[in-house]
Backbone as XML, in Angstrom:
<?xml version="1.0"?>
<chain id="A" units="angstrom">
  <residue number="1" name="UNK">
    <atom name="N" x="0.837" y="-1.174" z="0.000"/>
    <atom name="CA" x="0.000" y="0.000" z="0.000"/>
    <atom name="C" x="0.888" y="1.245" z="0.000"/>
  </residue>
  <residue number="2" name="UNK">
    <atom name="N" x="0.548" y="2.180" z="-0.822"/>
    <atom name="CA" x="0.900" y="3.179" z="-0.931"/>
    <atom name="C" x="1.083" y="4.187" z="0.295"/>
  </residue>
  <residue number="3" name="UNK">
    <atom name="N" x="2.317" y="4.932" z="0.986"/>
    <atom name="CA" x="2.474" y="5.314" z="2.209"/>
    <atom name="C" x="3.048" y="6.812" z="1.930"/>
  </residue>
  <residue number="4" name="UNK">
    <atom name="N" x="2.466" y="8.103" z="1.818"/>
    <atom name="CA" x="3.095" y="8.956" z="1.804"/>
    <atom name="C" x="4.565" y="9.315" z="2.947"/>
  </residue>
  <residue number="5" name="UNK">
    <atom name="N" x="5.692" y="9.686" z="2.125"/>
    <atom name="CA" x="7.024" y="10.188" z="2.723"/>
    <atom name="C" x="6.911" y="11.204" z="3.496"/>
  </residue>
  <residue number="6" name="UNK">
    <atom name="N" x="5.956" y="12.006" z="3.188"/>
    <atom name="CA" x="5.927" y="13.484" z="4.253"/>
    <atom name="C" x="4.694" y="14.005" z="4.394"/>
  </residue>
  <residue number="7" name="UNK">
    <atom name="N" x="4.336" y="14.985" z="5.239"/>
    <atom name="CA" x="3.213" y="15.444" z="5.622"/>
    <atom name="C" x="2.857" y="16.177" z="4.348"/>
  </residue>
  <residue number="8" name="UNK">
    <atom name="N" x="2.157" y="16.341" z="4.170"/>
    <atom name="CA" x="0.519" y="17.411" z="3.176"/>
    <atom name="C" x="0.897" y="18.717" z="3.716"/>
  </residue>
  <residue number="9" name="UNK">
    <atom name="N" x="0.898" y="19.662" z="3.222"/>
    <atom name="CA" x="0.666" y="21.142" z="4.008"/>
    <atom name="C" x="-0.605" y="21.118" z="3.584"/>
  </residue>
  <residue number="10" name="UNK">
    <atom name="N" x="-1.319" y="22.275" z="4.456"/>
    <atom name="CA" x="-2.876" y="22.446" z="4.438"/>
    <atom name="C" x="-3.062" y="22.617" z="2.928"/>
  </residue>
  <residue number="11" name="UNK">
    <atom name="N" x="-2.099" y="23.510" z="2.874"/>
    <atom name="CA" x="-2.407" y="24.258" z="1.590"/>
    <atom name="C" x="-2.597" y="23.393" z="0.204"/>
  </residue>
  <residue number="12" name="UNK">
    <atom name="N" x="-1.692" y="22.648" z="-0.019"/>
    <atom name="CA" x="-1.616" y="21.355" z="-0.614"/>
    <atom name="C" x="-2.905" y="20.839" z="-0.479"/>
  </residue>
  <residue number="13" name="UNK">
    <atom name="N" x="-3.127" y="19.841" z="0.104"/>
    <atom name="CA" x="-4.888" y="19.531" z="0.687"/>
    <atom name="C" x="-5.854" y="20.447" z="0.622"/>
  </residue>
  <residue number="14" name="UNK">
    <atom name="N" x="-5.410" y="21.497" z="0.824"/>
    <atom name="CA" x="-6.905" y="22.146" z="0.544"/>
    <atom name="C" x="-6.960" y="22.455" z="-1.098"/>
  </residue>
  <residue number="15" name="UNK">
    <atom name="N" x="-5.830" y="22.545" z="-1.784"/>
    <atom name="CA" x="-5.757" y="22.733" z="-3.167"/>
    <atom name="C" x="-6.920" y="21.465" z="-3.733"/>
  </residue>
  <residue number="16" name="UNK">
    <atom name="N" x="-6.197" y="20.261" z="-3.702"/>
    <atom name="CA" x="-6.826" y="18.695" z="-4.210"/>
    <atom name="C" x="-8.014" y="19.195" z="-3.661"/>
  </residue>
  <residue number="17" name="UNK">
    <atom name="N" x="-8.511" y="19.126" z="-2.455"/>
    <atom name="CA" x="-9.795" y="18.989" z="-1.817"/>
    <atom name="C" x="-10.751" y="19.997" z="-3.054"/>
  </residue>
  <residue number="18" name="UNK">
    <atom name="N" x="-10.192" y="20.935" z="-3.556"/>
    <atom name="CA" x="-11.060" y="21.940" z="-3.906"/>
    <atom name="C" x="-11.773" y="21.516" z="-5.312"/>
  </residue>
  <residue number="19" name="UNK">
    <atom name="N" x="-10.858" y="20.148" z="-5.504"/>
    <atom name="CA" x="-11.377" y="19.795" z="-6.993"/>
    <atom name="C" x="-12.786" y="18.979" z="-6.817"/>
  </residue>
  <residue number="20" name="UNK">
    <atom name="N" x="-12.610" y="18.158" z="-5.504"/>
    <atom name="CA" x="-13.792" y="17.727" z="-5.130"/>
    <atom name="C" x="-15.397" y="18.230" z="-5.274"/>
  </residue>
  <residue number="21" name="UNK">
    <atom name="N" x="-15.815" y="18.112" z="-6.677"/>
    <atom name="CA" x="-17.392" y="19.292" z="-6.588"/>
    <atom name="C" x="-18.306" y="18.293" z="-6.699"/>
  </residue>
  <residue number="22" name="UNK">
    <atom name="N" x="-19.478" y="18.785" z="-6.152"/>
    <atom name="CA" x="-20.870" y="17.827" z="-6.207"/>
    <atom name="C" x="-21.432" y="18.275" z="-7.882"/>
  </residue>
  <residue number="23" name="UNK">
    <atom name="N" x="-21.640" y="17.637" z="-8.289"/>
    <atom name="CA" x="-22.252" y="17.740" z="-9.582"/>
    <atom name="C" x="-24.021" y="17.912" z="-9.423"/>
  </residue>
  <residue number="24" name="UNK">
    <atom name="N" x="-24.572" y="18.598" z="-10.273"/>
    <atom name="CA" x="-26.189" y="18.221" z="-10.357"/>
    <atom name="C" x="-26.487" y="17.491" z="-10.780"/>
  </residue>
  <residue number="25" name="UNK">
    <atom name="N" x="-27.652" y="16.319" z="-10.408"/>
    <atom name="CA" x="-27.935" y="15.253" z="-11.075"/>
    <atom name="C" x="-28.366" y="15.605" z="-12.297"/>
  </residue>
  <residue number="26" name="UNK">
    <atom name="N" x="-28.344" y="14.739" z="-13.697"/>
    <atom name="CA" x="-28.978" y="15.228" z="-14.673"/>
    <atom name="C" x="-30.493" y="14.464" z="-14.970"/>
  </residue>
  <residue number="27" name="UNK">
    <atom name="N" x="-31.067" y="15.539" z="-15.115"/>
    <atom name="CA" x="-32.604" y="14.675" z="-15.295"/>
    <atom name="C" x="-33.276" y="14.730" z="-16.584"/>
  </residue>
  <residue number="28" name="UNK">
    <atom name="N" x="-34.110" y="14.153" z="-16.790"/>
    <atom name="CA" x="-34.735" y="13.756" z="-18.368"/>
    <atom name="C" x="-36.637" y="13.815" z="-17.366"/>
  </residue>
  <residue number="29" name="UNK">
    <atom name="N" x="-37.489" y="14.250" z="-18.128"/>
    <atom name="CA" x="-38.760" y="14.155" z="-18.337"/>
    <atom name="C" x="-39.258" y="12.497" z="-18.344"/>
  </residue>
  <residue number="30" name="UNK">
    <atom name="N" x="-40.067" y="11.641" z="-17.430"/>
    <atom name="CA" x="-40.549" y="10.480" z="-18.191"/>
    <atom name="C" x="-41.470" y="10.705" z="-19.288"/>
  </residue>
  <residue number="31" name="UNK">
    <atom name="N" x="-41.679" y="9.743" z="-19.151"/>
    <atom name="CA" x="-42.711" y="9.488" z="-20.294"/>
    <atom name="C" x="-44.224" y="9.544" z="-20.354"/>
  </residue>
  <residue number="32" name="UNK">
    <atom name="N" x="-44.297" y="9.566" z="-18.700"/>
    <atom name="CA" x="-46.038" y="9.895" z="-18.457"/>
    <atom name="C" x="-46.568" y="11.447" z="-18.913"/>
  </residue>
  <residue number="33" name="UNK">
    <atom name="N" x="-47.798" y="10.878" z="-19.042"/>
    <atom name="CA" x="-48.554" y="12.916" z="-18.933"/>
    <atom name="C" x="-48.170" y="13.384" z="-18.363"/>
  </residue>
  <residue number="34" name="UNK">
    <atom name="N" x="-47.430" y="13.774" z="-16.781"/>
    <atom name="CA" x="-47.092" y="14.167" z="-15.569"/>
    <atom name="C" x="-45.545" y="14.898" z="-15.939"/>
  </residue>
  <residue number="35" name="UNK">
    <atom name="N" x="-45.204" y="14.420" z="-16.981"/>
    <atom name="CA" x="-43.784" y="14.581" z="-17.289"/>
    <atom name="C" x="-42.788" y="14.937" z="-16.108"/>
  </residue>
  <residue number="36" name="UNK">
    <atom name="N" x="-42.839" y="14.087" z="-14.677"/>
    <atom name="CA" x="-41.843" y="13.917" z="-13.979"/>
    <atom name="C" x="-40.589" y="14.212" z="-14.330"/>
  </residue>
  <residue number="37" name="UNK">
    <atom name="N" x="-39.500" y="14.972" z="-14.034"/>
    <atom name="CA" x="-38.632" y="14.923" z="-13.713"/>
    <atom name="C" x="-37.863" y="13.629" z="-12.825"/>
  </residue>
  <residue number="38" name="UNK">
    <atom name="N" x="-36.968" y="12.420" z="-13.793"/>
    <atom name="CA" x="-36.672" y="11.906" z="-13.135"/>
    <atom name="C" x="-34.790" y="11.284" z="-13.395"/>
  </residue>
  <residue number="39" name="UNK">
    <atom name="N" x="-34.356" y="10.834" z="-12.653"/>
    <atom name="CA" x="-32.834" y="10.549" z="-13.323"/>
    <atom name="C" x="-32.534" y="9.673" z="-14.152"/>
  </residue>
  <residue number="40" name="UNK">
    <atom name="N" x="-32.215" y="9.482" z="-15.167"/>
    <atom name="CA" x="-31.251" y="8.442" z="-16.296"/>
    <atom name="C" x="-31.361" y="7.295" z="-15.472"/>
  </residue>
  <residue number="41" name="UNK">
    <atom name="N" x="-32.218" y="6.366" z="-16.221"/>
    <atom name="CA" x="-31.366" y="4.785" z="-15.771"/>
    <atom name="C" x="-32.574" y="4.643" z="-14.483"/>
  </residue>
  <residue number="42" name="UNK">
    <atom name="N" x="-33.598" y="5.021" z="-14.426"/>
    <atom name="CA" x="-34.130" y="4.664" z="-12.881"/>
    <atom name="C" x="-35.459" y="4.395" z="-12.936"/>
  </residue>
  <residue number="43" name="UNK">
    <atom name="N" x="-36.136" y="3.966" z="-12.797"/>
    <atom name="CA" x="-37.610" y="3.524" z="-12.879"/>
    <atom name="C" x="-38.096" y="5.059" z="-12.319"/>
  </residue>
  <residue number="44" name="UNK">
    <atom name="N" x="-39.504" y="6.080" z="-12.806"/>
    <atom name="CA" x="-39.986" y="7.145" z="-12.556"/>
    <atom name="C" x="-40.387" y="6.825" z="-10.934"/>
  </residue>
  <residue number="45" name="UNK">
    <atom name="N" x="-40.492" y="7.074" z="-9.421"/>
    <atom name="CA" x="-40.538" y="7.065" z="-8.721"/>
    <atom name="C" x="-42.071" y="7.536" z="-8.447"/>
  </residue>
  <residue number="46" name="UNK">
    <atom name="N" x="-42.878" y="8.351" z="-9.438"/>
    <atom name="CA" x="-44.691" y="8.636" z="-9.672"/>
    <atom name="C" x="-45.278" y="7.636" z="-9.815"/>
  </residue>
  <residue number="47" name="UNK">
    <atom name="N" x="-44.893" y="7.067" z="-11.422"/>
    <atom name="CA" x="-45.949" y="6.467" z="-12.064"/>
    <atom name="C" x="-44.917" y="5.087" z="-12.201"/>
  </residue>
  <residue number="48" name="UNK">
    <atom name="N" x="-43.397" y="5.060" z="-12.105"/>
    <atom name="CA" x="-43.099" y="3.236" z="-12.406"/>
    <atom name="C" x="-43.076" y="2.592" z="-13.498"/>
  </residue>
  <residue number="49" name="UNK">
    <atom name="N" x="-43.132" y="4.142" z="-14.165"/>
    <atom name="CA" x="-42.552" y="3.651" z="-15.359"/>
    <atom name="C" x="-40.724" y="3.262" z="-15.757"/>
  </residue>
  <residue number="50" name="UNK">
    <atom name="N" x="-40.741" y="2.898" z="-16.783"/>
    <atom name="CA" x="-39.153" y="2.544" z="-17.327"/>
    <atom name="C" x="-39.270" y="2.205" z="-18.809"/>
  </residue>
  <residue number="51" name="UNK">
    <atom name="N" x="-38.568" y="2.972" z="-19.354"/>
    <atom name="CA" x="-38.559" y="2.866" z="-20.664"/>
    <atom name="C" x="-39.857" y="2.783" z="-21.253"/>
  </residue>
  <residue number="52" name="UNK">
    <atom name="N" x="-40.933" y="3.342" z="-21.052"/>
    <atom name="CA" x="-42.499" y="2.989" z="-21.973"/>
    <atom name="C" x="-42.990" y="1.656" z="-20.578"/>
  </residue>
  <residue number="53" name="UNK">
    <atom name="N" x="-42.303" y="0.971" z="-20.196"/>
    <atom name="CA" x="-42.974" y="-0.523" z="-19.544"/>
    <atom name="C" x="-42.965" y="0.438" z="-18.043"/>
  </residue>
  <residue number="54" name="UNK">
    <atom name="N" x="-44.494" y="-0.731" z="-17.226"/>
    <atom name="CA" x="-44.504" y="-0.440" z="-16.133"/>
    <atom name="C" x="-43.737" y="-1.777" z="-15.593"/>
  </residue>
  <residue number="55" name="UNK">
    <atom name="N" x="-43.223" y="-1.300" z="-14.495"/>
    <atom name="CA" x="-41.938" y="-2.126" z="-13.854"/>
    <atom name="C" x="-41.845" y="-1.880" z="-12.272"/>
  </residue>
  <residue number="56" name="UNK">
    <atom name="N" x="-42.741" y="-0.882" z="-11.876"/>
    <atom name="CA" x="-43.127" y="-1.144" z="-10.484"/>
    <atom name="C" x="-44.740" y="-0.473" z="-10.255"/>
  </residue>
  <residue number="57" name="UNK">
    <atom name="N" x="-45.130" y="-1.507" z="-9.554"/>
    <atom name="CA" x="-46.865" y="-1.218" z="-8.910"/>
    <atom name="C" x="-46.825" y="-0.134" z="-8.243"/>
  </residue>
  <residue number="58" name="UNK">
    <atom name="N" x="-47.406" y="0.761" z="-8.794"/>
    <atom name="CA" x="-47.817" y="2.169" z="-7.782"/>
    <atom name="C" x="-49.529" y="2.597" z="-7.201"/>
  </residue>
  <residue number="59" name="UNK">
    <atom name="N" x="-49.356" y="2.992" z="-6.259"/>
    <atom name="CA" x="-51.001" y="2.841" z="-5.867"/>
    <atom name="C" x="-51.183" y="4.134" z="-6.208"/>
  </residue>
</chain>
């Protein structure tokens, strides 16, 4: 395992640290009338939809 030789100055660390950014999720419209806002890749969390198919029971 990899073992750093010397200490970090803050400054150093806080440099790297700063690259660290939260991104916004990106969202797409489903496919219902409702046009949810929902994320890439995820079954609509409203209506359960996925791709055109329903794929989870919603009451």
């Amino acid at each position: 395992m990899a073992v750093p030789k010397r200490k970090m100055s803050r400054s150093n660390t806080r440099h790297r640290r700063a690259q660290w950014k939260a991104s916004v999720p990106q969202l797409t419209p489903c496919p219902c009338p409702r046009r949810e806002m929902v994320v890439p890749h995820r079954a609509c969390a409203h209506c359960g939809l996925y791709k055109g198919r329903q794929v989870v029971d919603q009451p």
